[in-house]
Residue frames as a rotation matrix with the C-alpha (Angstrom) as fourth column:
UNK 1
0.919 0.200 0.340 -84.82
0.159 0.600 -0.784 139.69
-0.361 0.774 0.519 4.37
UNK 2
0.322 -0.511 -0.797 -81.76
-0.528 -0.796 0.297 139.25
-0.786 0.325 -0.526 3.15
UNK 3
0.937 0.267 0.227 -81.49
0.139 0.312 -0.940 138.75
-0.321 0.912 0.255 -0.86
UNK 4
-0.225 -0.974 -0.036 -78.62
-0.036 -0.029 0.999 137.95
-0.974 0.226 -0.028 -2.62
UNK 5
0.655 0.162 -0.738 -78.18
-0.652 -0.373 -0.660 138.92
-0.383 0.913 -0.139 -6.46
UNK 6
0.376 -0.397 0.837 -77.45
0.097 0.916 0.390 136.08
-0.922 -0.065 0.383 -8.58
UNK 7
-0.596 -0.278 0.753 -78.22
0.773 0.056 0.632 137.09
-0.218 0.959 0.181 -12.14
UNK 8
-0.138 0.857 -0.497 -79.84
-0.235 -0.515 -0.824 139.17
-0.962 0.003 0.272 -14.63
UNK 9
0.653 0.433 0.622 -80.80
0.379 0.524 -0.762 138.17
-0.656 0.733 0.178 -17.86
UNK 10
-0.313 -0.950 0.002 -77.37
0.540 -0.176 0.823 138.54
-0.781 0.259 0.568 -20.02
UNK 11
-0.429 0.223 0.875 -79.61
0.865 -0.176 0.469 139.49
0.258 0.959 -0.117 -22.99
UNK 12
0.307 0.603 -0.736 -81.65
0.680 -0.681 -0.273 142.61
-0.666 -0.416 -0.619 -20.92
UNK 13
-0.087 -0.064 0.994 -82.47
0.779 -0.627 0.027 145.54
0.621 0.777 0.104 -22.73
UNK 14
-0.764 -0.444 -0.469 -82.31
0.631 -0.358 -0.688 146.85
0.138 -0.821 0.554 -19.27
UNK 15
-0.040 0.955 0.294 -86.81
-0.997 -0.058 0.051 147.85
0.066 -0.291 0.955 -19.28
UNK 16
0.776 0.622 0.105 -87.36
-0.630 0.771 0.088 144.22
-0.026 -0.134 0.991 -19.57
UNK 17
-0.143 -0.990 -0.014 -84.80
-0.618 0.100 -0.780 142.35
0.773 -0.103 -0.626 -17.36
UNK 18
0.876 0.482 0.019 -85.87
-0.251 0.422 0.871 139.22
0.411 -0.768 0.491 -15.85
UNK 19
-0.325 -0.863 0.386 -83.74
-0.699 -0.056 -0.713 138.53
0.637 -0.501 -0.585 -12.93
UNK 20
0.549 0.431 -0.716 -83.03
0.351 0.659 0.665 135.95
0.759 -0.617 0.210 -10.08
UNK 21
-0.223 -0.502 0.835 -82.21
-0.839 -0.337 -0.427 136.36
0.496 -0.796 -0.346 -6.39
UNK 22
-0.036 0.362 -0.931 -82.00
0.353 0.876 0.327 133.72
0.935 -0.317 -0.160 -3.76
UNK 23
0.417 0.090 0.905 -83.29
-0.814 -0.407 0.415 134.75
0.406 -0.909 -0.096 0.00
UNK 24
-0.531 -0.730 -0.430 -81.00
-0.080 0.548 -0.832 132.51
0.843 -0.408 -0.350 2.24
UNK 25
-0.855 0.102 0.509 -82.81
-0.513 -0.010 -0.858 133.27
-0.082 -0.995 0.061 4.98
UNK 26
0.133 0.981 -0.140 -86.30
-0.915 0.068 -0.397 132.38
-0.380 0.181 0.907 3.86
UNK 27
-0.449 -0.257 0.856 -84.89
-0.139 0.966 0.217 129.59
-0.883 -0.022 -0.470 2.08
UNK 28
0.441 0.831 0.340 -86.21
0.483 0.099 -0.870 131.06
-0.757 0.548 -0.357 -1.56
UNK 29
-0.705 -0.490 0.513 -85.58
0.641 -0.130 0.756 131.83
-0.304 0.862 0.406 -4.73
UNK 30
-0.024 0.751 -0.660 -86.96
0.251 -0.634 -0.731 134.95
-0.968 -0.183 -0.173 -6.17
UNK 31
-0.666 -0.509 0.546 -87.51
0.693 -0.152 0.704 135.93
-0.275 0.847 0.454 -9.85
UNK 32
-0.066 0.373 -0.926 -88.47
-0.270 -0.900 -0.343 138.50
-0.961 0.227 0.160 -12.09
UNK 33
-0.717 -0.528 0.455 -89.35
0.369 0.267 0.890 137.49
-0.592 0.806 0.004 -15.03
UNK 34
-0.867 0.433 -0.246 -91.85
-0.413 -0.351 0.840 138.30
0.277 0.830 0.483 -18.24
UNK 35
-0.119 0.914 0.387 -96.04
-0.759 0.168 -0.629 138.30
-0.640 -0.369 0.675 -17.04
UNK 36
-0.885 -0.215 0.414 -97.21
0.286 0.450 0.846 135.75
-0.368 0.867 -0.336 -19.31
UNK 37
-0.911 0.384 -0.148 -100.21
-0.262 -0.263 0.929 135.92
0.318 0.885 0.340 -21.46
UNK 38
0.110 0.944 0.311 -103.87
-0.950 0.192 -0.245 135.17
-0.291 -0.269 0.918 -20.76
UNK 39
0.454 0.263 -0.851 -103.20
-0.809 0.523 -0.270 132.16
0.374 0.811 0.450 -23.27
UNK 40
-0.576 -0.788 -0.218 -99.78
-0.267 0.433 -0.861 130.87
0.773 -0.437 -0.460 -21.06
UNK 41
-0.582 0.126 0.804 -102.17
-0.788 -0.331 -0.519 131.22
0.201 -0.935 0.292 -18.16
UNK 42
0.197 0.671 0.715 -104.92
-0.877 0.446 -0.177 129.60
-0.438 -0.592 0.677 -18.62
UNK 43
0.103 -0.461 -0.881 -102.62
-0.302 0.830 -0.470 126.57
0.948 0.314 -0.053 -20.69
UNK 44
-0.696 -0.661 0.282 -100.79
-0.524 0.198 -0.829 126.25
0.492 -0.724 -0.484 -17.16
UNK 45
-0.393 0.769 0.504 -104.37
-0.831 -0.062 -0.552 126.11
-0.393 -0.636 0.664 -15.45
UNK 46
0.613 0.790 -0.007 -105.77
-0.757 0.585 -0.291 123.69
-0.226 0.184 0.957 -17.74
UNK 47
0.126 -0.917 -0.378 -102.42
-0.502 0.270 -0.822 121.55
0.856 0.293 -0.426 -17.64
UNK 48
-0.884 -0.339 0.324 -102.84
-0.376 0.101 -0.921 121.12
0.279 -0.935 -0.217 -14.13
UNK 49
-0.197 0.960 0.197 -106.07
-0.347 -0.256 0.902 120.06
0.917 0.109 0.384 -13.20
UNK 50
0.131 0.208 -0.969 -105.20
0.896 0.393 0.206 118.72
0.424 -0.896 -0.135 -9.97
UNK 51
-0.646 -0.428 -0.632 -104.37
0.738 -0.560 -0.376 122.20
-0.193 -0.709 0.678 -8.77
UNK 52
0.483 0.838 0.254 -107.38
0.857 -0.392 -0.336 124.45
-0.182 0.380 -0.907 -10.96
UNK 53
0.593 -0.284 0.754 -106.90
0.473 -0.635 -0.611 127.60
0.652 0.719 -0.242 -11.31
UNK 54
-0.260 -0.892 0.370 -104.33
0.643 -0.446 -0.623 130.23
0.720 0.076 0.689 -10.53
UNK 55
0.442 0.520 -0.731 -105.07
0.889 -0.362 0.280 131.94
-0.119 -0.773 -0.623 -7.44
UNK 56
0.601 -0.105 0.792 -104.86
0.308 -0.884 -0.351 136.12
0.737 0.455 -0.499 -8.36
UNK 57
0.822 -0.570 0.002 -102.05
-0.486 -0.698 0.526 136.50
-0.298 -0.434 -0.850 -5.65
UNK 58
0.453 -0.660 0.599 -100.09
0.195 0.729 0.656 134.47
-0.870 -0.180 0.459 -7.98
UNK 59
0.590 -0.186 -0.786 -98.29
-0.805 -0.217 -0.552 134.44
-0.068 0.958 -0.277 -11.37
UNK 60
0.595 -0.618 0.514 -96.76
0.705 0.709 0.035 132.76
-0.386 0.341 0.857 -14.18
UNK 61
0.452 -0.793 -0.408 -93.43
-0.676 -0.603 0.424 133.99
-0.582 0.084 -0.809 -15.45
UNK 62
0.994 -0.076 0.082 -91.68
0.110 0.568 -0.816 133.44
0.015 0.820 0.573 -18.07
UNK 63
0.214 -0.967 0.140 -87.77
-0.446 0.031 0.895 132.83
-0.869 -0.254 -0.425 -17.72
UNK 64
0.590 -0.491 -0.641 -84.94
-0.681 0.123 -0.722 132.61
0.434 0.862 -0.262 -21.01
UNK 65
0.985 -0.148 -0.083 -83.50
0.146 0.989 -0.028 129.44
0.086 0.016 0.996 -21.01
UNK 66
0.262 -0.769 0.583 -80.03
0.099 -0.580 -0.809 131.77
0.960 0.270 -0.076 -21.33
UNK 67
-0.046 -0.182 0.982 -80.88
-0.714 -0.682 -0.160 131.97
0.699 -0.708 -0.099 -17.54
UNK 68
0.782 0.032 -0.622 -80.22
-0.065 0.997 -0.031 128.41
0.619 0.065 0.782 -16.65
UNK 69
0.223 -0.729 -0.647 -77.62
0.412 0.672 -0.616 128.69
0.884 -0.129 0.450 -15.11
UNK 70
-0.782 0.059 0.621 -78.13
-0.295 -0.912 -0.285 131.65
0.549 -0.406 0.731 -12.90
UNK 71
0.353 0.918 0.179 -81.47
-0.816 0.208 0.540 130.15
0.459 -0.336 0.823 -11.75
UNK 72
0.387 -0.114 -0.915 -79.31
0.121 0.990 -0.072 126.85
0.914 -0.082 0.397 -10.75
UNK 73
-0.621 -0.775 0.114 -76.86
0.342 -0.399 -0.851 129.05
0.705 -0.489 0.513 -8.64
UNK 74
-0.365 0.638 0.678 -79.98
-0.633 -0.704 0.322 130.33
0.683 -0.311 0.661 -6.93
UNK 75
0.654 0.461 -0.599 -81.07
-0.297 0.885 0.357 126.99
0.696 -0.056 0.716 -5.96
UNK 76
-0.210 -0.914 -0.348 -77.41
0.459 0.222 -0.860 126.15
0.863 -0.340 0.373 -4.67
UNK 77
-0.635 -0.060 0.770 -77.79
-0.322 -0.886 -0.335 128.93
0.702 -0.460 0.543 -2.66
UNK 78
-0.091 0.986 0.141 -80.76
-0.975 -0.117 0.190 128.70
0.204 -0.120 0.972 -1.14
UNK 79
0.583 0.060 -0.810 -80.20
0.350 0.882 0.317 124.77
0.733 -0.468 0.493 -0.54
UNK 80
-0.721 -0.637 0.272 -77.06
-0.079 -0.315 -0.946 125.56
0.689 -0.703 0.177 1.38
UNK 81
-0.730 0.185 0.658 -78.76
-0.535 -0.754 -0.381 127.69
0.426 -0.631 0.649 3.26
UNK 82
0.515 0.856 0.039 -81.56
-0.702 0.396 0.592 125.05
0.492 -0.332 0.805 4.34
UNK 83
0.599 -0.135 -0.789 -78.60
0.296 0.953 0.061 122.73
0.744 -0.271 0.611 5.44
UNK 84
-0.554 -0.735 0.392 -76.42
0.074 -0.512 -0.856 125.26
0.829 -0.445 0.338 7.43
């Protein structure tokens, strides 16, 4: 695996520091970001109803809009890499 370090939240209080990375190889974008809430959750779930619920090897995350641009660069990345 190999992960390249794109960003970390500029605002991090450096315990709670959502970050992004972009495997190249894999062709993915990884993040760290805030768990969300039972409430966020089961909005998402009931938002979606073609897809139901959230399968427990999954999560939502929350990501600061502050990290927009970092999360774009990830993407870049990570396309590239799908056209190389």
């Amino acid at each position: 695996m190999a992960l390249r370090f794109v960003g970390i939240d500029p605002d991090t209080d450096l315990e709670h520091c959502p970050t992004v990375w972009a495997d190249e190889e894999a062709g993915e974008l990884v993040v760290q970001g805030w768990k969300a809430s039972p409430e966020l959750r089961a909005a998402c779930e009931s938002n979606s109803p073609a897809h139901g619920a959230i399968p427990d090897s999954e999560e939502v995350i929350r990501i600061p809009a502050r990290m927009v641009p970092m999360i774009r660069e990830a993407c870049d990345a990570v396309e590239r890499s799908a056209v190389q």
